[in-house]
C-alpha positions in Angstrom: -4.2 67.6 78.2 -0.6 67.6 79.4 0.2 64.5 81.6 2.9 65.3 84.7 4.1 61.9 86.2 5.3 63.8 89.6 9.4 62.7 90.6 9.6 59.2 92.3 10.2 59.9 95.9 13.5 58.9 97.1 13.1 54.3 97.1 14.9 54.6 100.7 12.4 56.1 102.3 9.5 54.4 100.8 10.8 51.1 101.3 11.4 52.0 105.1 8.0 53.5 105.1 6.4 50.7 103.5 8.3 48.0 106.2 7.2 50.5 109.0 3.4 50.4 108.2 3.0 47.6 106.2 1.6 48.7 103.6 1.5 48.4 99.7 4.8 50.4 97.6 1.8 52.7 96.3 0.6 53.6 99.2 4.3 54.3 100.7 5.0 56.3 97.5 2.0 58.3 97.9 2.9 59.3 101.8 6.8 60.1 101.0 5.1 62.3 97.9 3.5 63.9 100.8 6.3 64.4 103.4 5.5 61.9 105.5 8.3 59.4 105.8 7.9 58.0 109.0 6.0 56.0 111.4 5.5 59.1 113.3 4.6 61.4 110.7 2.0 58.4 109.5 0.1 58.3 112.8 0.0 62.5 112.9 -1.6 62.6 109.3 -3.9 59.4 109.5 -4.9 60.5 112.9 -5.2 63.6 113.3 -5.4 65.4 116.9 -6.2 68.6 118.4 -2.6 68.6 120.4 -1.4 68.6 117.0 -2.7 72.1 117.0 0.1 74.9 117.6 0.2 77.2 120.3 -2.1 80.7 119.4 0.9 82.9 121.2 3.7 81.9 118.8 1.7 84.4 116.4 3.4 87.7 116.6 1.3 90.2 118.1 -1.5 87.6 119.6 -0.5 88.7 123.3 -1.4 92.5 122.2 -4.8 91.3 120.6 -5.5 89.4 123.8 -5.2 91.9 126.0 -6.9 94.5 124.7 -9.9 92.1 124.2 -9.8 91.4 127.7 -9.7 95.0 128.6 -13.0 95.9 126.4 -14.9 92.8 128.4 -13.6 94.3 131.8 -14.3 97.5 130.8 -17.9 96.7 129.4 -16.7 98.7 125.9 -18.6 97.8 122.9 -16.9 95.7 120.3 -17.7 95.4 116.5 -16.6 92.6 114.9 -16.4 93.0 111.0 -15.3 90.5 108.7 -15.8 90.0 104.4 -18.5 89.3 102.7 -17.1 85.9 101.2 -17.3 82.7 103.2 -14.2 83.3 104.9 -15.0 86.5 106.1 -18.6 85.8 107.6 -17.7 82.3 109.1 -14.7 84.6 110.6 -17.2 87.0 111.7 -19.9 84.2 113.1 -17.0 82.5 114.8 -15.6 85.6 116.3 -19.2 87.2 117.2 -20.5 84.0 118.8 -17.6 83.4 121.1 -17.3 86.5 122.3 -21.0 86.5 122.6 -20.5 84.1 125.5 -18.3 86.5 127.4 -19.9 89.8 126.9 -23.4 91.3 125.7 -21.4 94.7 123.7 -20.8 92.3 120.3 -22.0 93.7 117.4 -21.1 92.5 113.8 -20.8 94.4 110.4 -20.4 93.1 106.8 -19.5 96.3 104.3 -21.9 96.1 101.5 -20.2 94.6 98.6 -21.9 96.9 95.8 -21.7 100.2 98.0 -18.4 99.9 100.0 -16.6 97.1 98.2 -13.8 94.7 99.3 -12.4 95.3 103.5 -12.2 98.0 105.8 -14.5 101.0 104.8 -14.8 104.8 105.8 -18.5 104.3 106.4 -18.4 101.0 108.3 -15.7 103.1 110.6 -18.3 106.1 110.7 -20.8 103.6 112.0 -18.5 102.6 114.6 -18.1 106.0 115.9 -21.5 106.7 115.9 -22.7 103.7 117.6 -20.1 103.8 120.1 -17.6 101.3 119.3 -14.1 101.5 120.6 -12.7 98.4 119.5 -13.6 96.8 116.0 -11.7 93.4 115.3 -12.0 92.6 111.4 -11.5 89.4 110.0 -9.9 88.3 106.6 -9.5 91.6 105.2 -7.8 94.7 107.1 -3.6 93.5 106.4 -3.8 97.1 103.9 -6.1 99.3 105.5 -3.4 101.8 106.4 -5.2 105.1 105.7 -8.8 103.7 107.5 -6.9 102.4 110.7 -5.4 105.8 111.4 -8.6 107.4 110.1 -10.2 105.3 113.3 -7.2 105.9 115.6 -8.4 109.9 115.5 -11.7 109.0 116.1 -10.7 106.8 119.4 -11.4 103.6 117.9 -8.9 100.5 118.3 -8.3 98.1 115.4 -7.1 93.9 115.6 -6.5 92.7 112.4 -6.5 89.2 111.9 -5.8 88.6 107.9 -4.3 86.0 106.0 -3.8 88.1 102.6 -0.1 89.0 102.0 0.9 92.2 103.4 2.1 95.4 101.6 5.5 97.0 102.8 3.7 99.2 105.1 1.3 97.3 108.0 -1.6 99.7 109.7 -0.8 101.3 112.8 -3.5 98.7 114.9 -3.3 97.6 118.5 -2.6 93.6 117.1 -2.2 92.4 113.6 -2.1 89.2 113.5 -1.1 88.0 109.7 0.6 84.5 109.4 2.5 85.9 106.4 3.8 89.1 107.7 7.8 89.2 108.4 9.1 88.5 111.6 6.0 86.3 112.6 7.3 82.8 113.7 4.1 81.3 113.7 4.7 77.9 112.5 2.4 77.4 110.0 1.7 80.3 107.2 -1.3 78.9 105.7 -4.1 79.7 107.2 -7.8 80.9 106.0 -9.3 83.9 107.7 -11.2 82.1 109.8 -8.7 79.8 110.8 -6.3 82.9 111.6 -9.8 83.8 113.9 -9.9 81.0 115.0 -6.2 81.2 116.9 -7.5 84.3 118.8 -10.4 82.9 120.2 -8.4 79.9 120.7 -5.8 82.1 123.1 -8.7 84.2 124.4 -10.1 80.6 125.9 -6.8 79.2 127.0 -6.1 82.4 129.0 -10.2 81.5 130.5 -9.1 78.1 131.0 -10.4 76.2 128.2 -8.7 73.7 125.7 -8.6 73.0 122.0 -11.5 70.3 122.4 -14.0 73.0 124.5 -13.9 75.0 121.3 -14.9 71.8 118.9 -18.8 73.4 118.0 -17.0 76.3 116.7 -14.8 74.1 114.1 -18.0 73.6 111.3 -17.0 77.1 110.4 -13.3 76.7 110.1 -14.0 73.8 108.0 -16.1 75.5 105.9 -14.0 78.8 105.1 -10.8 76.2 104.9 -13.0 74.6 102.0 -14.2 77.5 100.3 -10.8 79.6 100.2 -8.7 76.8 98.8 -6.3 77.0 100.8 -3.7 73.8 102.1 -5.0 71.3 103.6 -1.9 70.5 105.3 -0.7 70.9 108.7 -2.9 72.9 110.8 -5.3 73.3 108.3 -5.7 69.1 108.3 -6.6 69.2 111.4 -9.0 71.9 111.8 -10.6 70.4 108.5 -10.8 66.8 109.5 -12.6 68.0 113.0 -14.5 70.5 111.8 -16.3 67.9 109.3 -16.7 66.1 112.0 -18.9 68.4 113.7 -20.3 68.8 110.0 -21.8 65.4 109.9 -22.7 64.8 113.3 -23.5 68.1 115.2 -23.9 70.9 112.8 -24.7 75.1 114.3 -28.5 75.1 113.2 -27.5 77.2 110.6 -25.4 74.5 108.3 -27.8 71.9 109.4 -30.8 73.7 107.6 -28.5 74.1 104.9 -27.8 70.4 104.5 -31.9 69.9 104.9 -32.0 71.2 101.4 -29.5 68.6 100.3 -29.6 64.9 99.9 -26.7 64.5 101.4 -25.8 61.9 104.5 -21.5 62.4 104.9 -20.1 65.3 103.5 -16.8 65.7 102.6 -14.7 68.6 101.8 -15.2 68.6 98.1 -19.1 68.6 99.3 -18.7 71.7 101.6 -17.2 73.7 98.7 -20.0 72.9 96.0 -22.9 72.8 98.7 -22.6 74.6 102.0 -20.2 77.3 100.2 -22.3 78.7 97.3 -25.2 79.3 99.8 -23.5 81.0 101.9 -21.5 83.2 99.4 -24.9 83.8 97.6 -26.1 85.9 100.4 -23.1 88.6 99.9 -23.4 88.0 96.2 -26.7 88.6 95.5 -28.4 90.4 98.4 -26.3 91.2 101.8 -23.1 89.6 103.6 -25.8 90.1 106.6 -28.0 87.5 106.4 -25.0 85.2 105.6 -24.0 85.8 109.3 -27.5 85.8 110.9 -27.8 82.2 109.2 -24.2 81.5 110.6 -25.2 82.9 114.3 -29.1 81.9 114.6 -29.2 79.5 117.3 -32.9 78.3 116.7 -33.1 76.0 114.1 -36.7 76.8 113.5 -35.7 80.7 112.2 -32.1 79.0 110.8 -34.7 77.1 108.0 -35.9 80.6 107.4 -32.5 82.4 107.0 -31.7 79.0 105.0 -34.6 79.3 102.9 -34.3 82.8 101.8 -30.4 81.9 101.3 -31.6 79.1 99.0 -33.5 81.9 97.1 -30.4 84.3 96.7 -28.5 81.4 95.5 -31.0 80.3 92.4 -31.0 83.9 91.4 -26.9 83.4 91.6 -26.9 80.6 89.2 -29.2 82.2 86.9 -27.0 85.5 86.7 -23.8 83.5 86.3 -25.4 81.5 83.4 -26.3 84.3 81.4 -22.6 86.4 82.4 -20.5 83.4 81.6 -22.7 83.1 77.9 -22.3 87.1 77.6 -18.3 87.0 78.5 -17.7 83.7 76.3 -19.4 85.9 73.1 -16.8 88.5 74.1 -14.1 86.5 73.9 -15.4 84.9 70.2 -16.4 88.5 68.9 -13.0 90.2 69.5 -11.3 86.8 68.4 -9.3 87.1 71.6 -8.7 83.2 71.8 -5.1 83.1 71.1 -3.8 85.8 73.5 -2.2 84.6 76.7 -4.4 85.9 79.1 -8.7 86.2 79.1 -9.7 89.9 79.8 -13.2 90.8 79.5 -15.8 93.8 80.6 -19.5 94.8 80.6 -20.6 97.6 83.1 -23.8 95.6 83.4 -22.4 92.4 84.5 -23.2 91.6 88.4 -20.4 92.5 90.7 -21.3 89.6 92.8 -20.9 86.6 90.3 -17.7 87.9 88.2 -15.1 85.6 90.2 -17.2 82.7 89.7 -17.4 83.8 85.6 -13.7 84.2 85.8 -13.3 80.8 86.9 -15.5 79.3 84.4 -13.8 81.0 81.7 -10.1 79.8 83.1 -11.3 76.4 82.6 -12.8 77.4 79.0 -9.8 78.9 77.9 -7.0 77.8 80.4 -5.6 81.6 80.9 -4.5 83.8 83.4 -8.1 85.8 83.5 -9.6 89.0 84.6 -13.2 89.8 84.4 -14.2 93.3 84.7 -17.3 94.8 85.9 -18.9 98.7 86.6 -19.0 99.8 90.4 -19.5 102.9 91.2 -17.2 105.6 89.4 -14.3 102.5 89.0 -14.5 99.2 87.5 -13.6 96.1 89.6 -12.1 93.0 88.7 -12.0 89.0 89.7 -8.8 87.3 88.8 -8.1 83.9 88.5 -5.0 82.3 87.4 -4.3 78.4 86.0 -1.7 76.0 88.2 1.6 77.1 88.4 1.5 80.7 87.6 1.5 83.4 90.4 -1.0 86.3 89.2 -0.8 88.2 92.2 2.5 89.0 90.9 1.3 89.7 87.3 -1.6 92.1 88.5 1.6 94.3 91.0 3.9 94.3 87.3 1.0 96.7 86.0 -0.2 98.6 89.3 0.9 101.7 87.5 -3.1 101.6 85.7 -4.8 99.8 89.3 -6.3 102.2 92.5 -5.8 99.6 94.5 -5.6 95.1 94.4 -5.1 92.4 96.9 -5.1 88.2 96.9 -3.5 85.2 96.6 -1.2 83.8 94.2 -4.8 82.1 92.3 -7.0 84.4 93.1 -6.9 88.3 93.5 -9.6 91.5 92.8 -9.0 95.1 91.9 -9.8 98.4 91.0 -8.9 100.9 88.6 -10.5 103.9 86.4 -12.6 103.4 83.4 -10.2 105.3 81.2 -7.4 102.9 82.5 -9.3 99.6 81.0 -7.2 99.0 77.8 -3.6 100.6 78.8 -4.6 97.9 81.7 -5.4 94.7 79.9 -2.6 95.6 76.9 0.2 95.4 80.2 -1.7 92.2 81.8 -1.4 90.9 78.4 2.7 91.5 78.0 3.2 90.9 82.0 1.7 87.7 81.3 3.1 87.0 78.1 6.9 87.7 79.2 6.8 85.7 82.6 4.5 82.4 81.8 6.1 79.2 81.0 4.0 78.9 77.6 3.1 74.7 79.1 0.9 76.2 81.9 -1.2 77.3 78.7 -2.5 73.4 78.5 -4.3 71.9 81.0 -2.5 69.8 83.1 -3.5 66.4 84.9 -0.6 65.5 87.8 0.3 61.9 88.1 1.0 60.8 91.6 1.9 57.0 90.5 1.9 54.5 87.9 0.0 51.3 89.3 -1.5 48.1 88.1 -4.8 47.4 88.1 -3.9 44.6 90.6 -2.2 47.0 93.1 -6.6 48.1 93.4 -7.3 45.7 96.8 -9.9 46.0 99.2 -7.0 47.1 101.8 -5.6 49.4 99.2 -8.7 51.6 99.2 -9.8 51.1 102.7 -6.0 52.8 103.5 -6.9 56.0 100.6 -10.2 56.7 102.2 -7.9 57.6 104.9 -5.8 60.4 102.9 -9.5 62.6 103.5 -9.8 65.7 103.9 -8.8 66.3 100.4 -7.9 69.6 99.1 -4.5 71.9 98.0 -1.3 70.1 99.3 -3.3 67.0 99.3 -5.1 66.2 96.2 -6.9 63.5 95.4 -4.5 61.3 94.2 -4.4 60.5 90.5 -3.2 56.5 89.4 -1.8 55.8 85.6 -2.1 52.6 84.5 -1.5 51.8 80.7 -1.7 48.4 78.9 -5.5 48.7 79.5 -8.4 47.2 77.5 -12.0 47.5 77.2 -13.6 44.4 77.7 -16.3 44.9 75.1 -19.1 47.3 77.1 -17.5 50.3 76.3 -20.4 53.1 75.4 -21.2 56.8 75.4 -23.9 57.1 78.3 -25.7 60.0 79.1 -29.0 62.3 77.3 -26.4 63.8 74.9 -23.8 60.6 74.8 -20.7 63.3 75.6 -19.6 60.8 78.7 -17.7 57.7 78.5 -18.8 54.4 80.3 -16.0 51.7 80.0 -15.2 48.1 81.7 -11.6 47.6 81.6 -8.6 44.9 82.4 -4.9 45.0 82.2 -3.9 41.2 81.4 -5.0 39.1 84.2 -6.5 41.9 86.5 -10.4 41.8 88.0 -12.3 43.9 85.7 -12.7 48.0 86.7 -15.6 50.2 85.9 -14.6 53.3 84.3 -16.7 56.4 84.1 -15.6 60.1 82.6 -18.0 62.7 82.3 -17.4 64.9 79.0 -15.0 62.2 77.4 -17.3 60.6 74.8 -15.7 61.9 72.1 -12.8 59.7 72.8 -14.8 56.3 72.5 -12.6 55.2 69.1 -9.3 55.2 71.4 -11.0 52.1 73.4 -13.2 50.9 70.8 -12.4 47.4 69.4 -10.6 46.1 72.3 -7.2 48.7 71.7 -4.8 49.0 73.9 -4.7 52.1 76.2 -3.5 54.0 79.0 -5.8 55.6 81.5 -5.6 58.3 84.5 -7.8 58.6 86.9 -9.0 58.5 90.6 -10.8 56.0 92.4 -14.5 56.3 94.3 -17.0 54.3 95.5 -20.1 53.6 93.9 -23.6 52.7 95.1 -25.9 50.7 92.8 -29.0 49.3 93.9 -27.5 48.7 97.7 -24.0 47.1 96.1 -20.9 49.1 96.3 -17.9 48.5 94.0 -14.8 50.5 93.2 -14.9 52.5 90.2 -12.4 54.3 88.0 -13.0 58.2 87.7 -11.2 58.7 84.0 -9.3 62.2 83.9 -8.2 61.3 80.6 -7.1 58.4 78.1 -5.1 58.5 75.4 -3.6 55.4 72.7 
């Protein structure tokens, strides 16, 4: 594992930082890391408010979208609202649905059937519009390339508002309002944005043109949260905010539909990292395995009594989930092994039986095996589809357009992206991935990297100190966890491999006249001879909490140790 000790920020500012808060050098080194150099800046991220939240009409096209909105109400037109089949999308789509259930009965929602119609806008969810009598349809998270579909709609007298977060092609459909953070020539202040939270700006200038504020629309922020969570994006900015409330509502005040979620879960306080691994997975399961549908009716259901029921056949969908993903992950890893692919630069890998709805979290599981650029293909329909997932630091959005030449179509992030292409294109495909990959990738990002925010003593690790980190929360992209290095460490003599199988590492360390730290890292027992016998080490890692038998002391969560 590569260590990165990230640049000192510039001693100035942390020093006027550190005078202006009084706090420790650490902790003024771990703000200016951040941006924040001064008093001002403090108070914004450590308390965060919703008047820190940016005005919905800066987006370009938001006073289109509003409008015409306000003309379906007035008009008593019906109004679909279609969204994803991913977390983002149905939160976006439970958002969106529920508000504008509170102004008009013609809301209808639609999730396209991820097996049958695939990824965003579809002819037949279009056809349904027509033939149900919908003249407006505002999608959610998806939409930013649906060029052909929004002019197929147009002749059929149906409006489209997009509201997308994806980065835009050259060409943007011909829709009454899209609203897209990313495209060019939108000022909107902050570009980072989930689905939902790009949602969540239209409802929020549909309710200040009503006259409501920010804080009228807090019950509504457990979804933002959530799809803020699951689709990794920043948490910076606006997204801070909207996190840091919406778990809020989380922990105190849940929709009935999260609440009977977190009823299956021994959980009290949730944190970010808690909605991803928990709330997430449920709710994705639903598109995954069954029907985006019943995410949203979980998401909408206002009774908690039939929200347990959604919940529990959620919790169903999501056990057959796990069970799938198992058994692709095994199947892909064999792949891999047979065709003694190892060595290549990027992890490409297909079985027309595989599950459509588990192959992004397989490609994930095999980036962290193999630390590559990877693709995992699957059968659907007369094409083969694709989850892509990349490793820190290199863009695969970009590598995916460098071989479009063999794709039907593709869309995503700079992390994360999915496409399409023809059977017969698979190998001319993965041999162009391959070189792409190969010619553009700084040959480091091949080795997994830990990033160091700052070297501390064991000393620097006060009461204060942490009560000041807990602070830092929400975690998440843009504002990672942050990672210590401390070397000169020793084990004081209770070092031991712990666990059924021994692979985890349970230490108690000093650094000369320090208090003593318990150190835990799971999958490290194999590295019990670097602190055996009382030798010197050095030591990254995070710091928690941890609750034994009513006591709570501060622990050291290893990343990694070396001599």
């Amino acid at each position: 594992m590569r260590w990165t000790l990230k640049p000192k920020p510039d001693s100035a500012k942390v020093k006027h930082l550190q005078k202006a808060l009084q706090v420790s050098q650490p902790i003024a080194m771990l703000l200016v890391q951040r941006g924040i150099e001064t008093f001002e800046e403090a108070k914004t991220f450590f308390r965060p408010s919703l008047d820190d939240l940016h005005d919905p009409f800066l987006m370009k096209n938001m006073d289109k979208a509003v409008a015409r909105i306000e003309k379906a109400i007035a008009n008593q037109e019906n109004i679909l609202v279609y969204g994803d089949y991913d977390v983002d999308g149905t939160t976006s789509v439970a958002l969106m649905a529920s508000y504008l259930k509170t102004k008009t009965d013609n809301v209808a929602t639609y999730i396209p059937d991820r097996y049958k119609e695939g990824y965003g806008v579809s002819y037949k969810g279009i056809d349904f519009s027509h033939d149900n009598d919908f003249t407006l349809i505002i999608v959610l998270d998806c939409g930013i390339k649906a060029i052909e579909k929004v002019a197929y709609a147009k002749k059929l007298g149906i409006d489209f508002i997009i509201c997308d977060h994806h980065r835009p092609g050259k060409k943007i459909p011909e829709a009454v309002a899209v609203l897209d953070p990313k495209q060019e020539s939108c000022n909107y202040p902050y570009k980072e944005l989930c689905g939902c939270g790009v949602g969540f700006k239209l409802v929020q200038a549909l309710a200040e043109k009503d006259g409501q504020t920010a804080e009228d629309l807090l019950p509504y922020l457990d979804l933002v949260a959530t799809a803020i969570g699951a689709d990794i994006v920043p948490i910076d900015g606006e997204n801070r905010v909207l996190a840091y409330f919406g778990l809020q509502v989380i922990n105190s005040n849940p929709r009935p539909g999260i609440k009977a979620i977190l009823q299956q879960v021994e959980k009290n306080q949730l944190t970010i990292t808690d909605v991803v691994f928990i709330v997430a997975p449920r709710i994705n399961a639903a598109g995954r395995m069954k029907h985006g549908n019943f995410a949203v009716a979980l998401l909408v259901e206002e009774e908690y009594t039939l929200a347990k029921e959604h919940a529990k056949d959620i919790e169903t969908y999501n056990y057959d989930r796990r069970e799938t993903d198992k058994q692709v992950t095994e199947e892909a890893l064999r792949q891999i092994e047979d065709q003694k692919e190892q060595k290549r630069f990027t992890t490409v890998v297909y079985d027309e039986t595989w599950h459509k709805g588990v192959i992004g979290i397989v490609a994930s599981r095999l980036t962290e095996t193999y630390y590559r650029p990877t693709l995992v293909f699957t059968k659907s329909g007369n094409t083969l589809s694709a989850s892509a997932r990349s490793v820190s630091g290199f863009d695969i959005y970009n590598a995916i357009e460098a071989c479009s030449e063999h794709i039907e179509q593709f869309g995503g992030h700079k992390y994360a992206a999915g496409l399409t292409l023809k059977e017969e294109n698979y190998k001319a495909f993965k041999d162009a991935f391959e070189s792409a990959v190969a010619q553009t990738i700084d040959k480091n990002l091949l080795v997994p990297e830990v990033k160091v925010d700052v070297q501390i003593n064991l000393n620097d690790i006060t009461p204060k100190f942490y009560r000041i980190l807990k602070q830092f929360v929400p975690y998440g992209p843009s504002n990672m966890t942050p990672v210590f290095m401390t070397e000169g460490l020793k084990d004081t003599g209770y070092g031991k491999c712990v666990g059924d199988d021994k692979t985890h590492l349970r230490i108690t360390v000093s650094q000369s006249d320090s208090n003593n730290f318990v150190g835990i890292g799971f999958g490290m027992g194999d590295k019990f001879d670097i602190i055996k016998d009382q030798k010197p080490f050095k030591a990254v890692y995070s710091i928690d909490e941890n609750e034994w038998q009513g006591n709570i002391s501060l622990q050291l969560k290893l990343r990694d140790i070396k001599a």
